[in-house]
mmCIF entry with sequence, helices, sheets and N, C-alpha, C, O atoms, coordinates in Angstrom:
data_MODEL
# 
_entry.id   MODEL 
# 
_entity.id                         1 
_entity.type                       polymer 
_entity.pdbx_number_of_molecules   1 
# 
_entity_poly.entity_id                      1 
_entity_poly.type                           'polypeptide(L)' 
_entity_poly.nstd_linkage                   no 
_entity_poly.nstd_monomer                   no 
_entity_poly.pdbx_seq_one_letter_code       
;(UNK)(UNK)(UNK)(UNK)(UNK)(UNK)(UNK)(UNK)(UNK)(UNK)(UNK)(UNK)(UNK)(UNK)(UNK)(UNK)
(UNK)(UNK)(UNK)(UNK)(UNK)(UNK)(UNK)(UNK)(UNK)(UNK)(UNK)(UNK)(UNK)(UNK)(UNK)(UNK)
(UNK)(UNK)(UNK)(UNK)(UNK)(UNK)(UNK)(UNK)(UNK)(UNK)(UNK)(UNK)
;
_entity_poly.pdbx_seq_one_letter_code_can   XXXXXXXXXXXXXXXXXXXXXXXXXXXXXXXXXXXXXXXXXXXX 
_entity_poly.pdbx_strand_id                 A 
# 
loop_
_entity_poly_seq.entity_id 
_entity_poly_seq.num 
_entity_poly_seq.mon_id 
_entity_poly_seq.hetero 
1 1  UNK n 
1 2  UNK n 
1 3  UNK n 
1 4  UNK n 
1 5  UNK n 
1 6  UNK n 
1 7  UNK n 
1 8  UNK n 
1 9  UNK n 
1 10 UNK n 
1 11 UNK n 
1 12 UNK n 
1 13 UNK n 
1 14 UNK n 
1 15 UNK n 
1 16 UNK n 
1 17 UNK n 
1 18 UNK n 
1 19 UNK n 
1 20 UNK n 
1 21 UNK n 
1 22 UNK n 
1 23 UNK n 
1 24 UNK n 
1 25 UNK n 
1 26 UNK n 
1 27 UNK n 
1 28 UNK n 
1 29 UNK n 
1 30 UNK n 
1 31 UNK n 
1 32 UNK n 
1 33 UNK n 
1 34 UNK n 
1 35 UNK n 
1 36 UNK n 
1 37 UNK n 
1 38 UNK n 
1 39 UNK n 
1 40 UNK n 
1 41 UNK n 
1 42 UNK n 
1 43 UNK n 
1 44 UNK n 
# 
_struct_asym.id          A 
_struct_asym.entity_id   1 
# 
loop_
_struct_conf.conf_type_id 
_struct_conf.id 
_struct_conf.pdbx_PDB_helix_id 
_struct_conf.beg_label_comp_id 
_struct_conf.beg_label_asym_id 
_struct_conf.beg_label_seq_id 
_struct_conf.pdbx_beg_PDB_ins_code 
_struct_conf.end_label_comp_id 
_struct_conf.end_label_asym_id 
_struct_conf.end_label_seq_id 
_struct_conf.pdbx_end_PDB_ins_code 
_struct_conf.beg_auth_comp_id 
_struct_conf.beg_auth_asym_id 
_struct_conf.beg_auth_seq_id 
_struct_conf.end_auth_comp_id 
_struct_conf.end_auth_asym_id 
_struct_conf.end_auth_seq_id 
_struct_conf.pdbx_PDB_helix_class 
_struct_conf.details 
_struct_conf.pdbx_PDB_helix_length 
HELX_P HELX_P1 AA1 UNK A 17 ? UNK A 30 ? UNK A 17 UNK A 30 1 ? 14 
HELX_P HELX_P2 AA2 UNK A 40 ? UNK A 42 ? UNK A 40 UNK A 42 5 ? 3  
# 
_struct_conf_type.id          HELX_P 
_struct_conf_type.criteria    ? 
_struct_conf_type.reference   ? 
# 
loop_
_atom_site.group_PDB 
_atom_site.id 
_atom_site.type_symbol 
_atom_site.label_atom_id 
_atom_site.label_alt_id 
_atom_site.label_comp_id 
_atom_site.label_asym_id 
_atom_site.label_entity_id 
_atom_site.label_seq_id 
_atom_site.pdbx_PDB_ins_code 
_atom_site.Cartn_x 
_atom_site.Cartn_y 
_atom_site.Cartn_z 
_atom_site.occupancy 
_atom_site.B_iso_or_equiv 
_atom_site.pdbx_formal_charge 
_atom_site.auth_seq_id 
_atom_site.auth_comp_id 
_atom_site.auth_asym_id 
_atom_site.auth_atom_id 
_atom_site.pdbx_PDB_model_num 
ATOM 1   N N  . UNK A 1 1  ? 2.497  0.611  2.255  1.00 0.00 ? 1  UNK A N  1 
ATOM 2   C CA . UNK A 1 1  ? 1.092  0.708  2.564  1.00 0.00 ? 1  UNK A CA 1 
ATOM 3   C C  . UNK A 1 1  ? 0.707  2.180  2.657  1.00 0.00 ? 1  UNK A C  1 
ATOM 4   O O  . UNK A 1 1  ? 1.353  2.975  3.340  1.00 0.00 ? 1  UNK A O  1 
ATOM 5   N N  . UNK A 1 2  ? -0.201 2.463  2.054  1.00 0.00 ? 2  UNK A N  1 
ATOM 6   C CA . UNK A 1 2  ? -0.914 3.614  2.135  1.00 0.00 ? 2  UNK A CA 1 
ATOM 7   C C  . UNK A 1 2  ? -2.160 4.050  3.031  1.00 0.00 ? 2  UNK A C  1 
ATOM 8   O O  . UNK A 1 2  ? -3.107 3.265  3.085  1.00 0.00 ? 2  UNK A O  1 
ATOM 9   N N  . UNK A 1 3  ? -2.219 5.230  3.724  1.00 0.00 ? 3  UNK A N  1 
ATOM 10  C CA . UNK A 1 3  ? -3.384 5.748  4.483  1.00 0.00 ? 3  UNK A CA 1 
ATOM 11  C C  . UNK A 1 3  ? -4.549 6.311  3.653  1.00 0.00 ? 3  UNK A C  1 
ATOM 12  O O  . UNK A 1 3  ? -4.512 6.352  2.423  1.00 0.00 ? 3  UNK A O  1 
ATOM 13  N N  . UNK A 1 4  ? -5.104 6.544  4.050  1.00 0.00 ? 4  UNK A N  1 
ATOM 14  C CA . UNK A 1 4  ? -6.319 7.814  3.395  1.00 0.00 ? 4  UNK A CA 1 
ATOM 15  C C  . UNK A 1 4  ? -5.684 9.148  3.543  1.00 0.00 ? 4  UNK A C  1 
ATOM 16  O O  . UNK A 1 4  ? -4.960 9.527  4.464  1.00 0.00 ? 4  UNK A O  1 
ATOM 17  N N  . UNK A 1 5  ? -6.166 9.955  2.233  1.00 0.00 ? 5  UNK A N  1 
ATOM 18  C CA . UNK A 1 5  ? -5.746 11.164 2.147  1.00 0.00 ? 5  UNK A CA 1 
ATOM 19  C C  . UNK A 1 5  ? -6.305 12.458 1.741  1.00 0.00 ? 5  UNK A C  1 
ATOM 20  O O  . UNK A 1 5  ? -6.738 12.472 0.589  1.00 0.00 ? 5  UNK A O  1 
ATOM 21  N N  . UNK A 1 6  ? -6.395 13.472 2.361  1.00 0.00 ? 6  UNK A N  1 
ATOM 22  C CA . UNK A 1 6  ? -7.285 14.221 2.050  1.00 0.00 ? 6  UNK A CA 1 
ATOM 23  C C  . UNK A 1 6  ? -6.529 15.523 2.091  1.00 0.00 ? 6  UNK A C  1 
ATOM 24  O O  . UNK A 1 6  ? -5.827 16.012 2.976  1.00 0.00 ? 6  UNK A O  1 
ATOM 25  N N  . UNK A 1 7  ? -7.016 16.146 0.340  1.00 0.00 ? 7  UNK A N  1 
ATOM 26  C CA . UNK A 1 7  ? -6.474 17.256 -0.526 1.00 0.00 ? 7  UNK A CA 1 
ATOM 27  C C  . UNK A 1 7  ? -7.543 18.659 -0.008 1.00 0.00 ? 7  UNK A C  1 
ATOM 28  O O  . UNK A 1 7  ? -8.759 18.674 -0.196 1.00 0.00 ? 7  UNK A O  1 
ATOM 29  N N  . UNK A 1 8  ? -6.879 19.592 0.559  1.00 0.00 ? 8  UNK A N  1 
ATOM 30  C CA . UNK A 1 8  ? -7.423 20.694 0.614  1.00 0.00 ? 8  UNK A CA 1 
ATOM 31  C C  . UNK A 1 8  ? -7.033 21.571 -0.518 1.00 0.00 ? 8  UNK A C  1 
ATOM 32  O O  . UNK A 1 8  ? -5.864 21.556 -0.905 1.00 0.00 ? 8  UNK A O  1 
ATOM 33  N N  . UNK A 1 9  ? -8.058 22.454 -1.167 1.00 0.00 ? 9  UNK A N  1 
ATOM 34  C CA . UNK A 1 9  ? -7.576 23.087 -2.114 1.00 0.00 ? 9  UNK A CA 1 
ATOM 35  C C  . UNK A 1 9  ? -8.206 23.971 -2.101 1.00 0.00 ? 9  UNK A C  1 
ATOM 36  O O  . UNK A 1 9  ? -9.312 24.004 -1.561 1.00 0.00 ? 9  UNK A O  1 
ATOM 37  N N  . UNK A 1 10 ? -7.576 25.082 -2.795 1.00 0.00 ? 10 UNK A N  1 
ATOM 38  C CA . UNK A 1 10 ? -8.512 27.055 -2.750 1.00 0.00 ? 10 UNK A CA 1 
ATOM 39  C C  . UNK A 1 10 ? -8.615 27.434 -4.036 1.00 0.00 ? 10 UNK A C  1 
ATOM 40  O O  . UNK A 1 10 ? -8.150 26.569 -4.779 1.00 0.00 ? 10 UNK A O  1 
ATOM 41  N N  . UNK A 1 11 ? -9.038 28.381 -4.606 1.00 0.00 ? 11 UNK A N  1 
ATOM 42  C CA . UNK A 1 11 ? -9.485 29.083 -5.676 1.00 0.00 ? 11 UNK A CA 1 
ATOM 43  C C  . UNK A 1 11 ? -8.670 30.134 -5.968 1.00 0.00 ? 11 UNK A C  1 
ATOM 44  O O  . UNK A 1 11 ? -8.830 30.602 -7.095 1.00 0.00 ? 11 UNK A O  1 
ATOM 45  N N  . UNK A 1 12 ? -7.521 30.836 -5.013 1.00 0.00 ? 12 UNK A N  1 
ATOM 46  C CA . UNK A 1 12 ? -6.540 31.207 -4.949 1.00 0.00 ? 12 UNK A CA 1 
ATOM 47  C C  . UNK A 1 12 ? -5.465 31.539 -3.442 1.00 0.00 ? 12 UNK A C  1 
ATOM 48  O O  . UNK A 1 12 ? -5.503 30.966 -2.354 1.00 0.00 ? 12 UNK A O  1 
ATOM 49  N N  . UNK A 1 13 ? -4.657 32.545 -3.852 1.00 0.00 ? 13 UNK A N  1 
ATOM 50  C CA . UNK A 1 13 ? -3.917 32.449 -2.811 1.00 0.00 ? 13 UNK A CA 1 
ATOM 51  C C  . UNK A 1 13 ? -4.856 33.767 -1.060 1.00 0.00 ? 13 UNK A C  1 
ATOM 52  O O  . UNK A 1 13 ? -5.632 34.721 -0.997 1.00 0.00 ? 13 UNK A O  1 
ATOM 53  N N  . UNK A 1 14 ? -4.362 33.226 -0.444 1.00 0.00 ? 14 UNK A N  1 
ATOM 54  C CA . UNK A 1 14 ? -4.793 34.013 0.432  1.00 0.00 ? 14 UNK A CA 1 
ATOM 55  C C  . UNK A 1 14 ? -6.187 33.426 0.958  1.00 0.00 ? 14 UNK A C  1 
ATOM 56  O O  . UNK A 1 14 ? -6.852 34.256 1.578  1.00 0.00 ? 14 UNK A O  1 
ATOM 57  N N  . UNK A 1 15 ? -6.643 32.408 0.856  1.00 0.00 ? 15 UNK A N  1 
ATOM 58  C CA . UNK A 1 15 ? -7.781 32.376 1.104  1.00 0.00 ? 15 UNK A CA 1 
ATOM 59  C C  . UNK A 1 15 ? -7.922 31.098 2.545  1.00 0.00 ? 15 UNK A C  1 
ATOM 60  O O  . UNK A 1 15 ? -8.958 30.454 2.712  1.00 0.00 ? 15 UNK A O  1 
ATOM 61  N N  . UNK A 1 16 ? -7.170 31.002 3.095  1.00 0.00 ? 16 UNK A N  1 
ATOM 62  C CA . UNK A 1 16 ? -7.184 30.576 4.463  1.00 0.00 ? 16 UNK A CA 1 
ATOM 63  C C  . UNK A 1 16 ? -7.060 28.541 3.907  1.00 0.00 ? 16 UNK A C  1 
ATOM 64  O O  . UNK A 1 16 ? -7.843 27.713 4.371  1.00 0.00 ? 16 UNK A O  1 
ATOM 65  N N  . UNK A 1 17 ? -6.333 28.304 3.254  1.00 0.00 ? 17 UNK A N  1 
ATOM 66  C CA . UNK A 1 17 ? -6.153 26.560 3.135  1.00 0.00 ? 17 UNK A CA 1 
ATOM 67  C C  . UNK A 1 17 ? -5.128 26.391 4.231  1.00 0.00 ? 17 UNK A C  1 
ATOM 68  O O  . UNK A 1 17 ? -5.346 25.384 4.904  1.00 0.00 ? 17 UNK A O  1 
ATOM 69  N N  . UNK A 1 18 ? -4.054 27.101 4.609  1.00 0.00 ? 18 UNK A N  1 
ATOM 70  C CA . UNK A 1 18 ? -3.306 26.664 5.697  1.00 0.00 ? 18 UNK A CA 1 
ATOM 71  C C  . UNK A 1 18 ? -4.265 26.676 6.837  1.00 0.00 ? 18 UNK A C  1 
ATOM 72  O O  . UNK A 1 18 ? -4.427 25.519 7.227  1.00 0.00 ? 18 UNK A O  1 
ATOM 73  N N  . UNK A 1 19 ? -5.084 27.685 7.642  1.00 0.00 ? 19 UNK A N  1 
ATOM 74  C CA . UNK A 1 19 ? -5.925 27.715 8.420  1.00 0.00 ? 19 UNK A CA 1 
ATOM 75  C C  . UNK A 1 19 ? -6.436 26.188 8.569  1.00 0.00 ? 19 UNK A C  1 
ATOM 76  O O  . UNK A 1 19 ? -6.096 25.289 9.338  1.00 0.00 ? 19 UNK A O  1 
ATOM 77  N N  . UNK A 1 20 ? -7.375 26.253 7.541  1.00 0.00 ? 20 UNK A N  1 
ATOM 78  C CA . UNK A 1 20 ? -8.004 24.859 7.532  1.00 0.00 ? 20 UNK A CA 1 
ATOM 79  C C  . UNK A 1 20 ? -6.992 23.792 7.514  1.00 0.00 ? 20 UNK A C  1 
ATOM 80  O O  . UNK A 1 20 ? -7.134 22.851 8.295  1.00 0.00 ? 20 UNK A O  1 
ATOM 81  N N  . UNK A 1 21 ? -6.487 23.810 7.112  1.00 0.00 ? 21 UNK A N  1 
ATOM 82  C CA . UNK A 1 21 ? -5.570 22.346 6.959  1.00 0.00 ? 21 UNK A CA 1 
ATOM 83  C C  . UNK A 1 21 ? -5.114 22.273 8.424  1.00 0.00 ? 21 UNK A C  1 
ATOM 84  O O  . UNK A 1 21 ? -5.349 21.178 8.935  1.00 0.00 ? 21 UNK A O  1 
ATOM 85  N N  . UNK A 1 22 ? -4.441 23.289 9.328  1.00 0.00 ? 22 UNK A N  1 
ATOM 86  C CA . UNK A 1 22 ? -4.160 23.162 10.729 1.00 0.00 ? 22 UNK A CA 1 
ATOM 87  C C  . UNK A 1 22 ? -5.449 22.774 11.286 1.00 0.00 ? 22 UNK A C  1 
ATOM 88  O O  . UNK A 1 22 ? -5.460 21.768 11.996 1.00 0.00 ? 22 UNK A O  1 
ATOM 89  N N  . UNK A 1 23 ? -6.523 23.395 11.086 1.00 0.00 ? 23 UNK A N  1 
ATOM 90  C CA . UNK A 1 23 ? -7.741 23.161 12.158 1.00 0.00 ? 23 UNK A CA 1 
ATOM 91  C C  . UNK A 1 23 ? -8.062 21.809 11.820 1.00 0.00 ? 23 UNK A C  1 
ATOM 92  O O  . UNK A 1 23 ? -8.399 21.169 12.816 1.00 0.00 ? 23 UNK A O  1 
ATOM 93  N N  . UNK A 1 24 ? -8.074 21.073 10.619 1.00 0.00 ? 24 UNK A N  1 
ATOM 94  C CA . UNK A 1 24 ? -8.041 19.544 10.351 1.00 0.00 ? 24 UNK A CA 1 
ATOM 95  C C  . UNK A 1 24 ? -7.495 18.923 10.980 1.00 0.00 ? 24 UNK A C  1 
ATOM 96  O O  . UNK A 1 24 ? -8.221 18.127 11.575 1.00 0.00 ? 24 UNK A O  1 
ATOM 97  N N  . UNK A 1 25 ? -6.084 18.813 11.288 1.00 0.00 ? 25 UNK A N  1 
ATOM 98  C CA . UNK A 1 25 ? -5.249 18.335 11.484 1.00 0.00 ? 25 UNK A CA 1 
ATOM 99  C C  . UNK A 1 25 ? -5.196 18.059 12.803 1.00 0.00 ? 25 UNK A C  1 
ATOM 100 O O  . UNK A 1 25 ? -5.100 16.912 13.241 1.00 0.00 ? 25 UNK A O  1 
ATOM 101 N N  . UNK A 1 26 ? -5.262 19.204 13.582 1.00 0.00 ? 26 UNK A N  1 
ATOM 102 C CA . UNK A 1 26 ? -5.532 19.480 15.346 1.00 0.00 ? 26 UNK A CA 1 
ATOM 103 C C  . UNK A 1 26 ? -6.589 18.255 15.631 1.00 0.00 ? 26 UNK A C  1 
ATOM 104 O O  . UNK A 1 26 ? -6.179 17.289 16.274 1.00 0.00 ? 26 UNK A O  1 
ATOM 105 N N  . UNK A 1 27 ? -8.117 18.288 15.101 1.00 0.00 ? 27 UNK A N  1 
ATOM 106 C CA . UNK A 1 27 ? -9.119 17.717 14.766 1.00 0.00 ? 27 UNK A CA 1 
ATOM 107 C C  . UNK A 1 27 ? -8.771 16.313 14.983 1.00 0.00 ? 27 UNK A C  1 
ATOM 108 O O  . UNK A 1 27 ? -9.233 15.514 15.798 1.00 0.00 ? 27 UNK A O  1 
ATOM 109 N N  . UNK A 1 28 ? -8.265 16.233 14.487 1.00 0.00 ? 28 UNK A N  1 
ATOM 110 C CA . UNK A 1 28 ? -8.318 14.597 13.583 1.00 0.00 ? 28 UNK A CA 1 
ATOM 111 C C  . UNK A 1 28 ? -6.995 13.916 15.006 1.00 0.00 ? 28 UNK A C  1 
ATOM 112 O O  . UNK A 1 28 ? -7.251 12.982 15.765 1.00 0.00 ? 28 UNK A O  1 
ATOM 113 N N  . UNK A 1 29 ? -6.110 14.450 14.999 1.00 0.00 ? 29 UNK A N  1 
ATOM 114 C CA . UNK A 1 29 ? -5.301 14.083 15.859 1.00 0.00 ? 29 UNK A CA 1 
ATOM 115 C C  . UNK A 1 29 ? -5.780 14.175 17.148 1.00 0.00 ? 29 UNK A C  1 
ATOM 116 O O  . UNK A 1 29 ? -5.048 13.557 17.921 1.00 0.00 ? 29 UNK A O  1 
ATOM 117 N N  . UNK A 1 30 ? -6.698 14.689 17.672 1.00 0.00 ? 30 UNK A N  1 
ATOM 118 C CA . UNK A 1 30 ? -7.507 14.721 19.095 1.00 0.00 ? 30 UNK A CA 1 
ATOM 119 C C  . UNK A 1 30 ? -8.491 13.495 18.982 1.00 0.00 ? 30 UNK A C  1 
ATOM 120 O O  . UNK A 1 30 ? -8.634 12.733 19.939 1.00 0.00 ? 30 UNK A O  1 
ATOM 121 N N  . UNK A 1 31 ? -8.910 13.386 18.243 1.00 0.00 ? 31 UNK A N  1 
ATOM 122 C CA . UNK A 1 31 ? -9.522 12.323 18.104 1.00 0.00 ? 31 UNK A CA 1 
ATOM 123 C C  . UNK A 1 31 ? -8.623 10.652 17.868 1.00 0.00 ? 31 UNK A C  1 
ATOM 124 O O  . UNK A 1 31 ? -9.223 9.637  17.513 1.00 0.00 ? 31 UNK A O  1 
ATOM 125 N N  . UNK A 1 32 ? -7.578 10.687 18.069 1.00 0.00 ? 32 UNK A N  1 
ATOM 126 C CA . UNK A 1 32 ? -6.821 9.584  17.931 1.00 0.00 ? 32 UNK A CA 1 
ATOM 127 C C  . UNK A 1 32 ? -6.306 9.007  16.624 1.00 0.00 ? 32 UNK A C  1 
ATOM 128 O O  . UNK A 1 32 ? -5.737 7.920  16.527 1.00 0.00 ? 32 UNK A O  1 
ATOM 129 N N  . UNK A 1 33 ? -6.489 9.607  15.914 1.00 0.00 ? 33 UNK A N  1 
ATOM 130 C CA . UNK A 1 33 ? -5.890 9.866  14.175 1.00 0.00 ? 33 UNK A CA 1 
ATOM 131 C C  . UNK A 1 33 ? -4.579 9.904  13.961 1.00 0.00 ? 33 UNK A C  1 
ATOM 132 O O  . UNK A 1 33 ? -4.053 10.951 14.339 1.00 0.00 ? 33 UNK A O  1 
ATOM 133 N N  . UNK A 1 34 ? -3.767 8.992  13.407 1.00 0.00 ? 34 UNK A N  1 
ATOM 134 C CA . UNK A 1 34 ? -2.117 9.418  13.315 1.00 0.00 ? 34 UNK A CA 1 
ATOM 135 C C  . UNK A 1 34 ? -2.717 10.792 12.425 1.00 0.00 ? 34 UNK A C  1 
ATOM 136 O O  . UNK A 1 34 ? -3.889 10.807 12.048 1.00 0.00 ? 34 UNK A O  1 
ATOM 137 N N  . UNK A 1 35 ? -1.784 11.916 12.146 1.00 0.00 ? 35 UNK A N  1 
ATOM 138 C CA . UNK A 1 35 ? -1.721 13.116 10.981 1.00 0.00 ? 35 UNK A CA 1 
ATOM 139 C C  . UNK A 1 35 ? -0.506 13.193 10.781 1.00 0.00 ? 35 UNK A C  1 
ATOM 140 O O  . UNK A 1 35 ? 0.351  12.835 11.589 1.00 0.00 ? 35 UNK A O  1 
ATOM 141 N N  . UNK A 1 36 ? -0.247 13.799 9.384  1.00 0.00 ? 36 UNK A N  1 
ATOM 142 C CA . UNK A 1 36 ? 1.257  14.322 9.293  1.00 0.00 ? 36 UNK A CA 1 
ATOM 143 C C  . UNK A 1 36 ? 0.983  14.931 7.794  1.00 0.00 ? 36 UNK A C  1 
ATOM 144 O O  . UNK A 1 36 ? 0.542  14.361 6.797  1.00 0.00 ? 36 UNK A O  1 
ATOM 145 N N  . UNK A 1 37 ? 1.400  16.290 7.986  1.00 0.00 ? 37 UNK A N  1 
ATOM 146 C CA . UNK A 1 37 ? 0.836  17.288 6.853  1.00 0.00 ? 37 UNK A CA 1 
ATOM 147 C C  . UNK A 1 37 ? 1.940  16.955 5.368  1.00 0.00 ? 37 UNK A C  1 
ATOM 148 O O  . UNK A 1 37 ? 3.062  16.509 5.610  1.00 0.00 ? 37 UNK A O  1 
ATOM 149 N N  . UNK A 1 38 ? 1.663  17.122 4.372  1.00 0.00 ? 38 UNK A N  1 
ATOM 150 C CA . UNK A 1 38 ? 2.687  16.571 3.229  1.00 0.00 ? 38 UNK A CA 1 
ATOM 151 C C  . UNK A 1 38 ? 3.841  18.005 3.333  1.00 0.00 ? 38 UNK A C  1 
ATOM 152 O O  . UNK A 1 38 ? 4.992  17.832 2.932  1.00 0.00 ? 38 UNK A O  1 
ATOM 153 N N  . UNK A 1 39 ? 3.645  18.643 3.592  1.00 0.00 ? 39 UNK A N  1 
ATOM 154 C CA . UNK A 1 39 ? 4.469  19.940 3.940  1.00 0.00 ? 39 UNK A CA 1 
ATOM 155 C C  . UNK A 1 39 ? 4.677  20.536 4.941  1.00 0.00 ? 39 UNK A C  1 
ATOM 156 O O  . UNK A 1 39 ? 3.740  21.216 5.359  1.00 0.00 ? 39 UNK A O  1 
ATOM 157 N N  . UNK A 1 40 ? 6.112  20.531 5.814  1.00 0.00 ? 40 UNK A N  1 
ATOM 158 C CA . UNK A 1 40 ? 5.899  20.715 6.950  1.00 0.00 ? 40 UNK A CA 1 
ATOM 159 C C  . UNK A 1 40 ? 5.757  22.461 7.080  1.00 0.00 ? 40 UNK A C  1 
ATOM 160 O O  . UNK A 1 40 ? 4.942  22.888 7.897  1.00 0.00 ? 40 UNK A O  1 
ATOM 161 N N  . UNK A 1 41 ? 6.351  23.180 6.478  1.00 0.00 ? 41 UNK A N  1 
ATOM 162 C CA . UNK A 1 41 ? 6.190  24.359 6.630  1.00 0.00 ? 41 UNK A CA 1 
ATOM 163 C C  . UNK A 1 41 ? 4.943  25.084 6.893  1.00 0.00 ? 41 UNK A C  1 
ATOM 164 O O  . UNK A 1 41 ? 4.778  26.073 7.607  1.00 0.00 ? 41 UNK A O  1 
ATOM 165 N N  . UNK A 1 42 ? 3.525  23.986 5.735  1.00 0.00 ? 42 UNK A N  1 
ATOM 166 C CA . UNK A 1 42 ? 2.288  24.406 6.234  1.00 0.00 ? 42 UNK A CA 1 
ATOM 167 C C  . UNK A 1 42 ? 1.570  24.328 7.566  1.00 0.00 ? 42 UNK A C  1 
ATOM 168 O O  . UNK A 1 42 ? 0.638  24.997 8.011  1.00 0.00 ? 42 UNK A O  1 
ATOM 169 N N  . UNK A 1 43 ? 2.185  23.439 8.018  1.00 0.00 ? 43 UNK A N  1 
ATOM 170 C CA . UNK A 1 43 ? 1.711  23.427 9.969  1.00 0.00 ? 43 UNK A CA 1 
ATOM 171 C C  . UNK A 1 43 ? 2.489  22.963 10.661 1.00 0.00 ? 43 UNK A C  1 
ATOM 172 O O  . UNK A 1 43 ? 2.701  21.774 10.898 1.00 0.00 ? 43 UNK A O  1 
ATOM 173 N N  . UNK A 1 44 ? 3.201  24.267 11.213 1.00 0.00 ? 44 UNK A N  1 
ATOM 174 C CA . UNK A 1 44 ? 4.215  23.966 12.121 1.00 0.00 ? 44 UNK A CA 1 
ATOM 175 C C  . UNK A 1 44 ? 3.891  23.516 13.759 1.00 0.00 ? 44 UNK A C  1 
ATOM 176 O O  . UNK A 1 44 ? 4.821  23.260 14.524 1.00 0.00 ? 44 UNK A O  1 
# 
């Protein structure tokens, strides 16, 4: 079974997608949201 999933993406490097993807993530999980990033290295 699959969740919903949502792709952050940038225009290049350096441009804050880890940022956002943590501040999502924080977000969504305060609000009672299972999360779990596809890469753990991006939000430790």
């Amino acid at each position: 079974m699959y969740g919903k999933c949502l792709m952050i993406q940038g225009t290049a490097s350096s441009v804050g997608k880890s940022v956002l993807c943590s501040a999502f993530l924080r977000i969504l999980k305060q609000d009672g949201w299972k999360t779990a990033p596809s890469r753990r290295r991006t939000c430790p």
